[in-house]
N, C-alpha and C positions, 0 to 999 in steps of 0.2 A: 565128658569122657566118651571118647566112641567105641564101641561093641565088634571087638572084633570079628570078621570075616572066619566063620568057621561050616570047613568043607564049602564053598566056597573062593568064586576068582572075585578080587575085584575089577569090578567093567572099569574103570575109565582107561586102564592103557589100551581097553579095545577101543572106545570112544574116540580117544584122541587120535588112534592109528586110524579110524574111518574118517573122521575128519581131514590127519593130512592128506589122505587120499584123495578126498572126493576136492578140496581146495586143491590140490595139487593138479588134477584133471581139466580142474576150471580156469586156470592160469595156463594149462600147455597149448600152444597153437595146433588149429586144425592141422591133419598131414595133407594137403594138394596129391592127388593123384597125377603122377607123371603118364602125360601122352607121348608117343612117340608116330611119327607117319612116314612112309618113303614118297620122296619126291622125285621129280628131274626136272623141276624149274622154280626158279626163285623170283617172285614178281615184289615191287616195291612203288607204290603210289602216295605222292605228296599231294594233305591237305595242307601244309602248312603254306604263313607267307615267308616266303624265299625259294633259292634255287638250288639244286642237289646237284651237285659237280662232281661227285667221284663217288663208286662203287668198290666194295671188295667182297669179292664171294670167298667163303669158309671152308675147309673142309679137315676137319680129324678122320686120319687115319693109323691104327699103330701108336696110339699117341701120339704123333706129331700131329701139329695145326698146317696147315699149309695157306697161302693165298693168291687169289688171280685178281689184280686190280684194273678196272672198266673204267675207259674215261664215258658220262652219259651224262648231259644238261639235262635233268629234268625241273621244270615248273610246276608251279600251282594247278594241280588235278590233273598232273599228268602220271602215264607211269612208266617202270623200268620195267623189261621183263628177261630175264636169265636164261636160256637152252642151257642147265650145266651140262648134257652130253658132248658138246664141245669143250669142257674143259679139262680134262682127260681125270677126273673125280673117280676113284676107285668103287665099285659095287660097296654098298654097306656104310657106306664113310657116315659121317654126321657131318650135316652144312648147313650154314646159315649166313647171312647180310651184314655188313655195315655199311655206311654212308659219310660222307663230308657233304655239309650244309657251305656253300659258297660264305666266305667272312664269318662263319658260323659256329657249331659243335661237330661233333663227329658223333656217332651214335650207331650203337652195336644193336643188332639183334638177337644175337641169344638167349634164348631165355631156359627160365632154371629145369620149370616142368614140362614143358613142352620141347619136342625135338624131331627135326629132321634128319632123314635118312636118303642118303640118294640108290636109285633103284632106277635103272636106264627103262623098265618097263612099266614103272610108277603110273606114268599118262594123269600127274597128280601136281600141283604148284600151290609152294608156302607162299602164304599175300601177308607183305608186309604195309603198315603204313606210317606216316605222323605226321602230327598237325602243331600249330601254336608258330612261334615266330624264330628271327634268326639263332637268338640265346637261350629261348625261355621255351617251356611245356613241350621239348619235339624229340619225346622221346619215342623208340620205335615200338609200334604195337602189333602182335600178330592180329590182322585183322581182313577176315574173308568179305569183307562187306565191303573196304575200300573207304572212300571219303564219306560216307553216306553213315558210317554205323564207328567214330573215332571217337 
């Protein structure tokens, strides 16, 4: 027979409530800090094998998405590079890349925590790249290093 609790809590709903905490902490994913940069050029360089047949520069302004599509062959370690001040991009906008891989995928650059911003004074360019083949592994990576660091 047990002895009751007198003046007196019993611990275990504290127990169990530390518990689902500290389990519940241990299960939550990290939060990613979101970067943001202003840009005025969008550069885009293929490790992969195949060949990159069509561009489309991005840009939200207002909420609406807008787009300007580029016809540019580019090969194996070569690259594309964007002036957006020629594509009459609003100050402030958010922009980013997609690509057509020739017989290939299409493949969007946006990404979730990282984002550009166009700023005609920026003097600053997102480098995008990917590697792998015409179906497989060639998804787009922000990446400042180019073919050297995919």
């Amino acid at each position: 027979m047990r002895t009751p609790l007198i003046g007196k809590q019993d611990p275990r709903p504290v127990i169990c409530t530390v518990f689902v905490l500290i389990f519940g902490l241990a299960l939550h994913p990290p939060v990613l800090a979101h970067t943001s940069t202003n840009v005025n050029k969008l550069e885009y360089q293929n490790c992969g094998a195949y060949i990159v047949k069509d561009y489309t520069v991005h840009w939200k302004s207002d909420g609406k998405n807008k787009t300007k599509n580029v016809r540019n062959l580019t090969g194996k370690g070569n690259k594309a590079t964007f002036n957006l001040d020629s594509f009459g991009i609003p100050e402030g906008a958010e922009v980013w890349l997609s690509f057509s891989i020739d017989t290939g995928d299409n493949e969007g650059c946006r990404k979730t925590h990282t984002r550009y911003y166009y700023s005609s004074t920026a003097n600053k360019t997102a480098r995008y790249s990917s590697k792998g083949e015409t179906l497989t592994n060639n998804r787009c990576r922000i990446n400042p290093a180019g073919c050297d660091e995919t």
